[in-house]
C-alpha positions in Angstrom: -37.4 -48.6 -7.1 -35.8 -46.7 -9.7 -34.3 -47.7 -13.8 -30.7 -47.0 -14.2 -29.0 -47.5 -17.6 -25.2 -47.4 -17.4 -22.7 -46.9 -21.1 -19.5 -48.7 -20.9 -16.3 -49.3 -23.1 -14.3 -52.8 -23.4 -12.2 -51.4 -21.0 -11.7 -53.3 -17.6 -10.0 -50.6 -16.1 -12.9 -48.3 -17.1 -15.6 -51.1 -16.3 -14.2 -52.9 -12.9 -15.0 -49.7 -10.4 -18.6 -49.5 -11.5 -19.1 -53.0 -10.7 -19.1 -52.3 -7.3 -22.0 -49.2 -7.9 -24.0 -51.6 -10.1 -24.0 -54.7 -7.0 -24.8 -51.8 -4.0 -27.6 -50.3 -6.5 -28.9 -54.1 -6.9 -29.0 -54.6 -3.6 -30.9 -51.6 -2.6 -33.9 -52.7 -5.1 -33.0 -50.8 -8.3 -32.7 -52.4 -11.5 -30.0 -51.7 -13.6 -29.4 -52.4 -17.6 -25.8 -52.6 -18.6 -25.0 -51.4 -22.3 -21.4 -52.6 -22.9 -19.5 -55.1 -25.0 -19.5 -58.9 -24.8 -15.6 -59.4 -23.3 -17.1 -57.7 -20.2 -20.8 -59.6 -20.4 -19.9 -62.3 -17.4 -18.7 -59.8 -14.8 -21.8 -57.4 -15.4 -24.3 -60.0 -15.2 -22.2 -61.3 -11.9 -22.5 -57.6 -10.7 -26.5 -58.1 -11.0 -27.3 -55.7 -14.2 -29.1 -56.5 -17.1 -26.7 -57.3 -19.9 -27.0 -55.4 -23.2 -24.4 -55.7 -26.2 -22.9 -53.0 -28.2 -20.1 -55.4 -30.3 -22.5 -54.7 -33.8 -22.2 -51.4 -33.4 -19.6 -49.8 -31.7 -17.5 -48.4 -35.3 -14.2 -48.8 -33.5 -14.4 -52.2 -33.3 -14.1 -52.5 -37.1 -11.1 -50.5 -37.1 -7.7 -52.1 -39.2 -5.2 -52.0 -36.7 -3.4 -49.1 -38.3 -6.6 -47.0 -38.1 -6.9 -48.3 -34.0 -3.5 -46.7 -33.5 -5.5 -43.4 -34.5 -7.8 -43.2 -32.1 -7.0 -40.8 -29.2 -4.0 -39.3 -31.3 -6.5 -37.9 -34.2 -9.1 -35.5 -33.4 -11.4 -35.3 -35.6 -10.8 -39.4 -36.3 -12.1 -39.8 -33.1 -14.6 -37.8 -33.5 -16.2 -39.4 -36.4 -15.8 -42.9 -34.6 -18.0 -41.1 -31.7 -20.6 -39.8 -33.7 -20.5 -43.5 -36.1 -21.0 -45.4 -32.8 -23.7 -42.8 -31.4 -25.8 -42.9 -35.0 -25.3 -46.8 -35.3 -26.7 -47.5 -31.7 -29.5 -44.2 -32.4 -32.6 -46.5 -33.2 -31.8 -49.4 -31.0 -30.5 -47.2 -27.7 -34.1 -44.6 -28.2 -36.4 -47.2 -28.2 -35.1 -49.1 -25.9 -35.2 -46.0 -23.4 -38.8 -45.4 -24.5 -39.5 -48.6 -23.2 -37.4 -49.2 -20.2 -38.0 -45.4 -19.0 -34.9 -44.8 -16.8 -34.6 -42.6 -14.3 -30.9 -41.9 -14.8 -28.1 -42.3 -17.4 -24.9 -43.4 -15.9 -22.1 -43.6 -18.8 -18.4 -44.0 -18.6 -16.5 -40.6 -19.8 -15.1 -42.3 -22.8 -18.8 -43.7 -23.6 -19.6 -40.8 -25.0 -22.5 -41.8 -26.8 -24.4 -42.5 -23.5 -24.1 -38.7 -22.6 -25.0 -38.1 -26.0 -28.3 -40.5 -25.7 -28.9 -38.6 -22.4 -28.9 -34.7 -23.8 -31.0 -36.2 -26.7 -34.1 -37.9 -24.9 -33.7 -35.4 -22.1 -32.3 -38.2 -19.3 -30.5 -37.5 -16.2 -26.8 -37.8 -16.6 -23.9 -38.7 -14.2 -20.4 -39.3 -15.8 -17.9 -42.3 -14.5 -14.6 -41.1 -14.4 -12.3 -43.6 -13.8 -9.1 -41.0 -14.5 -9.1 -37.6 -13.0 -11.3 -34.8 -13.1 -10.2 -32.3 -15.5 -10.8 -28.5 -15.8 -8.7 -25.9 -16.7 -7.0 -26.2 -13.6 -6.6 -29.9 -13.6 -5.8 -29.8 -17.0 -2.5 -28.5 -16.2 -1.0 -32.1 -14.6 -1.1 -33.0 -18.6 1.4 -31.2 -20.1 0.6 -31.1 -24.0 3.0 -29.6 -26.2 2.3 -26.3 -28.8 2.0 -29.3 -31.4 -0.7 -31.2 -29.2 -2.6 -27.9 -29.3 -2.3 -26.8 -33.1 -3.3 -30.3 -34.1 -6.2 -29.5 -32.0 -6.8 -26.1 -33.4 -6.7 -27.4 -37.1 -9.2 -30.3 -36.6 -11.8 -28.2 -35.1 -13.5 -27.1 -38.5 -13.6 -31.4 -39.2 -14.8 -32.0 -36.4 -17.7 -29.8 -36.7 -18.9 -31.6 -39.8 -19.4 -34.8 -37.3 -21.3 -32.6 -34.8 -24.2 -31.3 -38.1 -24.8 -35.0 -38.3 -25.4 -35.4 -34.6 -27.6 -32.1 -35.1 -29.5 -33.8 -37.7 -30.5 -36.9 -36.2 -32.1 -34.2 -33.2 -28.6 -34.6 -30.7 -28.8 -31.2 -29.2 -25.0 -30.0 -29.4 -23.2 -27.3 -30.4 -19.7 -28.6 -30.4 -18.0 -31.9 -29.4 -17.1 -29.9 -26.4 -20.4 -30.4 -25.2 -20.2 -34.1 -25.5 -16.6 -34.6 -24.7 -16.3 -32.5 -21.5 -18.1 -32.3 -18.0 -18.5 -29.0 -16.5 -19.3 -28.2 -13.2 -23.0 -28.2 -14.5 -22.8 -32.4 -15.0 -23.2 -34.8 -12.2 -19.7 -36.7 -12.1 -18.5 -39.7 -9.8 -14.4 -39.7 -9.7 -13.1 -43.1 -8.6 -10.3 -40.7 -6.2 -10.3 -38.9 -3.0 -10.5 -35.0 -2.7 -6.9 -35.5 -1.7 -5.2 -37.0 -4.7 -7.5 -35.5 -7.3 -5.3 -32.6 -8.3 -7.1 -29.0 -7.9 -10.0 -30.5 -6.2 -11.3 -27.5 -4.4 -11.8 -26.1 -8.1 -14.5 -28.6 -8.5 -18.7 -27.7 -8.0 -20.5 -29.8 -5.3 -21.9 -32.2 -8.0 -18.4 -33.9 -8.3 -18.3 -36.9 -6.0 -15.0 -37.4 -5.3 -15.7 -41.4 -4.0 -12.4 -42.9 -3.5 -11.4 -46.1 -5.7 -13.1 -48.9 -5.8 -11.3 -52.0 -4.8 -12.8 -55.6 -5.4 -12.2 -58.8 -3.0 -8.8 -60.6 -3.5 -9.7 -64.0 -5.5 -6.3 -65.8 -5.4 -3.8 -65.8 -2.5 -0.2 -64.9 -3.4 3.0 -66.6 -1.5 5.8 -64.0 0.0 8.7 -66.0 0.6 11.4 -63.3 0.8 11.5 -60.3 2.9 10.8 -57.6 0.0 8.1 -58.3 -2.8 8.6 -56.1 -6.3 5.5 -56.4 -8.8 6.2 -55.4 -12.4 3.3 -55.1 -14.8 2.7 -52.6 -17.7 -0.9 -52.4 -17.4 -3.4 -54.5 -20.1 -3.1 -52.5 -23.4 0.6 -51.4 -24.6 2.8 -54.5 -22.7 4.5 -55.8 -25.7 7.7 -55.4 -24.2 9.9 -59.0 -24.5 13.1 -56.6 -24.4 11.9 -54.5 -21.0 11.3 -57.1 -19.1 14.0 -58.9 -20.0 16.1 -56.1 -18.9 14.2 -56.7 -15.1 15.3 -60.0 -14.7 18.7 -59.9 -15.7 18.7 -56.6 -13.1 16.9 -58.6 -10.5 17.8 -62.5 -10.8 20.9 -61.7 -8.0 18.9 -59.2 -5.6 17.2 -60.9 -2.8 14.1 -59.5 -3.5 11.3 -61.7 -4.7 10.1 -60.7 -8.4 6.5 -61.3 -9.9 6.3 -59.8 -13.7 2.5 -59.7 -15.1 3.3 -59.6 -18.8 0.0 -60.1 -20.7 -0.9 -62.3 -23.8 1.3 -60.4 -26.5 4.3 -61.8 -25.4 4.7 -65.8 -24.5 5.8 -66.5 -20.9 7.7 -69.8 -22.7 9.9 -67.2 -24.6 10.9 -66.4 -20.9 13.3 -69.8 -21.1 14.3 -70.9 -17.2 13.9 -68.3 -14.6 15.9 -67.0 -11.6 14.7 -68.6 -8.6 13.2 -65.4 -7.1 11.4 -64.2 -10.2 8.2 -65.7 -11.3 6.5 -64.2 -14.9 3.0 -65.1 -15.4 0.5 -63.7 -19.1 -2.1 -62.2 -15.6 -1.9 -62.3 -12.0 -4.8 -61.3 -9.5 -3.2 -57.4 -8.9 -5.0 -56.8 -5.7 -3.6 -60.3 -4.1 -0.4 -59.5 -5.3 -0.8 -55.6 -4.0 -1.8 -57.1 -0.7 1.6 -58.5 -0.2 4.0 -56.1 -2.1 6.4 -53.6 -0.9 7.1 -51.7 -4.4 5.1 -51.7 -7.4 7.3 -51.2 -11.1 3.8 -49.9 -13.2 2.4 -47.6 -16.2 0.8 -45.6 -14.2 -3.1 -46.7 -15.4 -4.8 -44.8 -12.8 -7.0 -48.1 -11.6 -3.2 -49.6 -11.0 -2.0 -46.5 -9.1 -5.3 -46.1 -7.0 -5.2 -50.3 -6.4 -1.4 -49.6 -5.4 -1.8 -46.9 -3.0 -4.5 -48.3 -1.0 -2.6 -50.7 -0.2 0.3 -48.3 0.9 2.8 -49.6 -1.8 4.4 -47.1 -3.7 5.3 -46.8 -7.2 8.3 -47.0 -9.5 7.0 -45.0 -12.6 7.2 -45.6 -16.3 4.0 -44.2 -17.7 3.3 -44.6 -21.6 0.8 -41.6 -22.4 -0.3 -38.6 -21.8 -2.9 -39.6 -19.0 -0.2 -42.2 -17.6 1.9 -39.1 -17.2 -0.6 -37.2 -15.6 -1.1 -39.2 -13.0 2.6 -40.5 -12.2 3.2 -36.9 -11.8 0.9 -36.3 -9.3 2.2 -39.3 -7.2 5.2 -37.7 -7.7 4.1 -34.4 -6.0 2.7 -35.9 -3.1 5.7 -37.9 -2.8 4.8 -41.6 -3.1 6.9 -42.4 -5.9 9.5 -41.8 -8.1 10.1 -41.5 -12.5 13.6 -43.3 -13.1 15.5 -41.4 -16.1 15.2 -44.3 -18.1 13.7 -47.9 -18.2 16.6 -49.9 -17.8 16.9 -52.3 -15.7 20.4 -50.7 -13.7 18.0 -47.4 -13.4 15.3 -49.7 -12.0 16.8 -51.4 -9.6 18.6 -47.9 -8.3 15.0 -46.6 -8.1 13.7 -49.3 -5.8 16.6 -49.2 -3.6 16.3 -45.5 -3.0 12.3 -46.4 -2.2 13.6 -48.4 0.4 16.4 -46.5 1.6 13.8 -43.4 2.1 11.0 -44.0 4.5 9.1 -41.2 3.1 7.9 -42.8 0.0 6.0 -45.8 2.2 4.6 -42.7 4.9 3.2 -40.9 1.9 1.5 -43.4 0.0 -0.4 -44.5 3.5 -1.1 -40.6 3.8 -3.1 -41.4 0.4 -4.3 -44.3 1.6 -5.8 -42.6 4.4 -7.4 -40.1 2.0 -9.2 -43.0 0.3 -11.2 -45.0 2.8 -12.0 -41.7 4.3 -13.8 -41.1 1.0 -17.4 -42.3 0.7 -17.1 -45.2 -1.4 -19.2 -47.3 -3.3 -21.9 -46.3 -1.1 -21.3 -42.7 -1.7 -21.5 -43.1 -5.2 -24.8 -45.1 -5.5 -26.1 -42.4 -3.3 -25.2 -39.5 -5.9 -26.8 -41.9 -8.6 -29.8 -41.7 -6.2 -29.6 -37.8 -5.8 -30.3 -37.5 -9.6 -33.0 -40.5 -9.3 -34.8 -38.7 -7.1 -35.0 -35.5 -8.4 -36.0 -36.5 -11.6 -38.9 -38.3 -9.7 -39.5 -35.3 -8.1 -40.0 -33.2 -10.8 -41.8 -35.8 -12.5 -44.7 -36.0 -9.6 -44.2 -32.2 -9.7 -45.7 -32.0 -12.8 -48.8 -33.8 -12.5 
């Protein structure tokens, strides 16, 4: 039986696809301790993992909400939330390791003080990467602007006053590069096939390339007309009354059947009386609604894409970041979707119709599809979080 600790973030796209990992390892007769946040506490202990809370002291949870819109835009403001999180949790996440002895670190990509814990105390590491892979290669799908990289350039020297007070609290880095990126040197699971990670033959053998991870349908969803469209903007930036407004008054005399997922910052009463064929609910089980669409209107999130294709629906695009981006772009290349020129609802509906018109779009997102249960799966990735189990049990009895 072996001790495995996994880092997460409140993030359920980040979190959901480990569940999976977490029930297989459970099953097999590991034990596993969860660090994470409490929003996500009921699914992990569901999962079978040892629950552990980070809410006191993860720093960006204290942010204002002007400082929050920082994060991810500001590099060296990220940084120092990083290295406040990994100091705060220090003394509680070492002795707690000294105790529990794990065999294995497993931490989300964004958890980056899990990978941080890891180089400290000398741990085995695998990284969960819930978006794609990146290298130089991969990197090129992201297309940042001579801005995006100055900005870089000029917060290096801030930066590296965070990384001297990782230094001095014995975190063995050099630069946040060390903590930030995976090289071919780090164990990583990718929650993708070789076939839609982009550049994938650029990647070392210790990249498992699993395929997504897709849960059980809880709910069942009613198709009543011949053609099912699902519209939903992801989790995080849906705050978008005047978009999907602009859907229904495209959609109300179509004969499609409409469900919009449009999250808590917006009040499905401010909707007023709906179309017949359009229904608008704050959430909606995705994968029962997946299971039964024909095209899906989304972000781009890559858990949305991934839950999308496997069901062999493909997308309308309108991705919001940089990572969104990356990703709709490479559905674009292989041809299972298409980027309208702009979000209204005229350009929208001319986008779905041309999905439909065009049978390649459906043949290539079951080419991905195909591409994804080839993939080995959750069991594939519990066995590369076995891999580095065992040789560091290995070396361990080596030693005596």
């Amino acid at each position: 039986m072996s001790k495995i600790v996994f880092f997460g973030i409140p993030a359920h796209g980040h979190t959901n696809p480990t569940l999976e990992i977490v029930k297989e390892l459970v099953s097999r007769g590991h034990e596993v301790w969860y660090y994470s946040y409490i929003i996500m506490r009921e699914k992990i202990e569901s999962a079978g993992a040892n629950f552990i809370s980070c809410d006191n002291y993860d720093a960006e949870q204290r942010l204002s909400a002007k400082d929050a819109t920082r994060v991810g835009k500001d590099l060296a403001f990220s940084t120092k939330i990083l290295v406040d999180t990994t100091l705060a949790l220090d003394d509680k996440v070492c002795n707690d390791m000294a105790e529990l002895k794990p065999d294995c670190i497993v931490a989300d990509s964004m958890a980056l003080w899990g990978k941080a814990v890891a180089l400290k105390l000398g741990i085995p590491f695998v990284s969960s990467t819930t978006t794609f892979a990146f290298n130089q290669h991969s990197a090129k799908i992201i297309k940042q602007s001579i801005g995006d990289l100055l900005k870089m350039i000029f917060a290096m020297p801030k930066t590296s006053k965070q990384v001297k007070r990782l230094k001095d609290k014995g975190y063995p880095v050099k630069n946040i590069l060390d903590i930030i990126g995976n090289d071919d040197k780090t164990h990583t699971i990718v929650y993708t096939s070789r076939e839609f990670q982009p550049f994938s033959e650029t990647f070392s053998e210790k990249y498992a390339f699993v395929g997504p991870s897709i849960r059980t349908a809880t709910d069942k969803i009613e198709k009543n007309r011949d053609k099912l469209i699902y519209i939903s903007m992801g989790t995080v930036n849906n705050d978008m009354m005047p978009f999907y407004k602009k859907c229904i008054s495209a959609f109300k005399n179509t004969d499609y059947q409409v469900i919009m997922s449009v999250g808590n910052l917006v009040s499905v009463n401010d909707f007023g009386e709906l179309p017949e064929n359009i229904s608008v609910y704050s959430h909606v089980d995705q994968i029962a609604v997946l299971e039964k669409a024909d095209v899906f209107v989304s972000h781009c999130g890559m858990n949305s894409v991934s839950e999308s294709l496997y069901f062999e629906v493909p997308l309308v695009m309108l991705p919001q970041t940089a990572e969104q981006k990356g990703v709709a772009e490479r559905v674009a290349q292989l041809g299972a979707g298409l980027k309208p020129d702009k979000s209204d609802g005229d350009s929208l509906l001319k986008a779905i119709n041309q999905i439909f018109r065009v049978n390649t779009y459906k043949e290539n997102a079951k080419k991905i599809a195909l591409g994804f249960s080839n993939s080995s799966g959750v069991r594939g990735a519990a066995d590369k979080i076995m891999q580095v189990c065992t040789a560091q049990n290995d070396g361990n009895d080596a030693m005596k």
